[in-house]
C-alpha positions in Angstrom: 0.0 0.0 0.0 1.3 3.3 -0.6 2.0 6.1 2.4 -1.5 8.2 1.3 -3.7 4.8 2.3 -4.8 3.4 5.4 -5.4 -0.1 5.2 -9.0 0.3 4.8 -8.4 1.5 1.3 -9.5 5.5 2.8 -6.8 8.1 2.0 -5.0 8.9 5.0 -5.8 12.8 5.1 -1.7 13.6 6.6 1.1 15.4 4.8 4.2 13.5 5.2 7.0 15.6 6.7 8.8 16.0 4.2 7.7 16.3 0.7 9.7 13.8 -2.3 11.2 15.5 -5.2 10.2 14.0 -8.3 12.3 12.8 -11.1 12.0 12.2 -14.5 13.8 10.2 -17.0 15.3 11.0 -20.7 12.9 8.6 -22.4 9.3 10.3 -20.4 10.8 13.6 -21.2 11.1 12.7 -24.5 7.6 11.3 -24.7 5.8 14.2 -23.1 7.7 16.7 -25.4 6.7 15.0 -28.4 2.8 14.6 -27.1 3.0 18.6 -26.4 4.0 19.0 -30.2 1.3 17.2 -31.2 -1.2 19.4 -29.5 -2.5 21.7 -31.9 -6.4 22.1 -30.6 -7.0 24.8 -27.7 -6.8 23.2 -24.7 -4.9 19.9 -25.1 -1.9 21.1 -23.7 -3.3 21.8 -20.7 -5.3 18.6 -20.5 -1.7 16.9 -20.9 0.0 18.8 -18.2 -3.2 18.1 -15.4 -3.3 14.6 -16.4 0.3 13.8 -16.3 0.5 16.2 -12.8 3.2 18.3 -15.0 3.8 22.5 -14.8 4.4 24.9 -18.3 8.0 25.8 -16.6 9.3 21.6 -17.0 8.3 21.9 -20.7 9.8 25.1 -21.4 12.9 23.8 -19.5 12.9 20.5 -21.3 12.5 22.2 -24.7 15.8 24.3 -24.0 17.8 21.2 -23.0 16.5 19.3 -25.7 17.9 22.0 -28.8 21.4 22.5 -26.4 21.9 18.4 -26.3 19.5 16.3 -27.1 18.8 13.1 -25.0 21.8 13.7 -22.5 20.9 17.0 -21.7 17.5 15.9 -20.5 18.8 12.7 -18.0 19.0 13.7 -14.6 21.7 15.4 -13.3 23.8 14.6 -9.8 22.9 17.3 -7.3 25.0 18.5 -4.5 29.4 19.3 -4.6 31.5 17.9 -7.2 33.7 15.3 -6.6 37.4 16.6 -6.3 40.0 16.6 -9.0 42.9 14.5 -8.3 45.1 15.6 -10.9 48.7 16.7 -10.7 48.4 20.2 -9.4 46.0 19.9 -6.9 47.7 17.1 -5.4 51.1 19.3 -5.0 49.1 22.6 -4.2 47.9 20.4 -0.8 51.3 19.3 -0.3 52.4 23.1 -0.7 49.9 24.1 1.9 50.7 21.1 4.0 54.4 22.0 4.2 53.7 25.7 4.8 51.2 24.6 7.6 54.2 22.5 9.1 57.0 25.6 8.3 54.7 28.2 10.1 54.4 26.2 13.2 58.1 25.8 13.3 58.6 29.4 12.8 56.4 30.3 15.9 57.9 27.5 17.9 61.3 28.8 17.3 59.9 32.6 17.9 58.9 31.4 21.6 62.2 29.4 22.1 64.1 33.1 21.3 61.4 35.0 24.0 61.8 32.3 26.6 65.9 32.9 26.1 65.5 36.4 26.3 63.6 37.1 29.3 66.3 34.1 31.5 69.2 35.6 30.3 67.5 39.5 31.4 66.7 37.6 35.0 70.4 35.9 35.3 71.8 39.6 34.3 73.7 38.3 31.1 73.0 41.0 28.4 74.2 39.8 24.7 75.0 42.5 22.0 72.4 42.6 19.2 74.6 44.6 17.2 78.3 45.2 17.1 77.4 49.0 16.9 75.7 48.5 20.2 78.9 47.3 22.0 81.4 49.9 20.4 78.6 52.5 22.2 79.3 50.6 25.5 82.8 51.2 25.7 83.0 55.1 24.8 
């Protein structure tokens, strides 16, 4: 039985939750768009569209992808992110950006090493030139 009967054959009068996106294959698409070309009387379009449960916007849209491609065009397309390229350069652009992650932490790691240093050699009273103009300036 399907989700809109009970199973005393009534229709069960809930929404579900969450509504299901239809889909629609290359070879109905195909069908439907030739039927619609068919229709020359007034009103047979629109008997097509209420009996197949079917909006003006997915013929228009199925027209245009039918003149860009033809039958590909109309087959259903994978939603959602792309699948990453693995190709050459993206794999050593990650390794570039993995190495520079790794250098950077060194760099601040060896920036605190030089801090720490600083500040027990200003407690122990051991001053170190920074410059040799620094310690000509001294002796004068």
């Amino acid at each position: 039985m399907s989700q809109r009967t009970e199973s005393n054959g009534k229709a069960n009068p809930e929404v579900n939750e969450k509504p299901v996106r239809r889909h629609f294959d290359a070879a109905y698409k195909m069908r439907i768009l030739e039927e619609a070309d068919r229709c020359t009387e007034p009103g047979q379009l629109g008997e097509l569209l209420r009996r197949e449960g079917l909006y003006s916007s997915h013929l228009t849209n199925w027209r245009r992808l039918r003149e860009i491609g033809s039958l590909q065009s109309l087959s259903a397309k994978k939603r959602g992110r792309k699948a990453k390229r693995d190709d050459a350069t993206t794999q050593e652009l990650e390794r570039l950006r993995r190495e520079n992650q790794r250098l950077a932490e060194r760099l601040r790691q060896a920036e605190t090493i030089i801090e720490v240093q600083k500040k027990i050699s200003e407690i122990v009273g051991l001053t170190t030139p920074t410059s040799p103009n620094e310690s000509s300036e001294e002796k004068t």
